[in-house]
N, C-alpha and C positions, 0 to 999 in steps of 0.2 A: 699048337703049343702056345703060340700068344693069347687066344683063347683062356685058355688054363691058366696062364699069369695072370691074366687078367683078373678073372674069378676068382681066385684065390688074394690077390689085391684086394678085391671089393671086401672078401667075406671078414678079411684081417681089420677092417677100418672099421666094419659094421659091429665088430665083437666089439670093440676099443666105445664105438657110442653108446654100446650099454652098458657102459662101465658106471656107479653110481657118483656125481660131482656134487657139491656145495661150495660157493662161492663166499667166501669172507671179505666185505668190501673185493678189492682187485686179486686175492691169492683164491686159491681154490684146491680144495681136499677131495680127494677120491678113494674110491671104494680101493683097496689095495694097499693104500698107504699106512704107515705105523703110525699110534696113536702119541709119538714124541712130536709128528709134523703138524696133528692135530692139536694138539696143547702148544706147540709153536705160533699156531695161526689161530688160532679160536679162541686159546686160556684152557683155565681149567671149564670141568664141563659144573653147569649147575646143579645135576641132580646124576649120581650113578645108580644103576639098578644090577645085580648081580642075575645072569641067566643060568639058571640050573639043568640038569634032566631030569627024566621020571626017577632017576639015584638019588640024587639030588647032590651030584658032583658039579662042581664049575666049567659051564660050557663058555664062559663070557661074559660081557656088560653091555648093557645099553649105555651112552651117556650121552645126555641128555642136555641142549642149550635153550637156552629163551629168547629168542633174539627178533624184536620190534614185530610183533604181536604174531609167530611164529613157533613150531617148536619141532626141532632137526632132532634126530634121536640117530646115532649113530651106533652098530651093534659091533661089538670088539670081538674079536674070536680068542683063545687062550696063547695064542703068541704075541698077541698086540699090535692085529693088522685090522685093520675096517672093512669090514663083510660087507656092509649097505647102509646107506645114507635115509634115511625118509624124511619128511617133512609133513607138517598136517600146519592149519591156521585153528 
């Protein structure tokens, strides 16, 4: 039984780090959160990109920051939660 809590402890912490994070100076936005905490902590974004499907109905947005020779693109889902953070230089 302790076994099994255990493991199941482990696997709840392991989900949780591949959650996607970006740090703004000392605050920090994750994959999950609404795009009101991210315009709280970021601003607005520099560049929005509308994501469509093959319909070409509104699946979402990319928005997009520039920040010290970076660029975080964060992809919004149609309720205004953040699907996934990336980053490229």
């Amino acid at each position: 039984m302790c076994k099994t809590a255990l493991f199941l402890a482990l696997m709840l912490a392991a989900g949780a780090a591949f959650a996607d994070t970006y740090a703004f100076g000392n605050r920090v936005v994750s994959s999950g959160d609404s795009i009101g905490r991210l315009v709280e902590i970021a601003g607005k974004p520099d560049l929005v990109t509308p994501l469509e499907n093959q319909y070409g109905a509104l699946e979402g947005e990319n928005w997009t920051y520039f920040r010290e020779g970076k660029t975080i693109v964060f992809t919004i889902n149609t309720n205004g939660k953040i699907l996934r953070i990336s980053e490229s230089r």
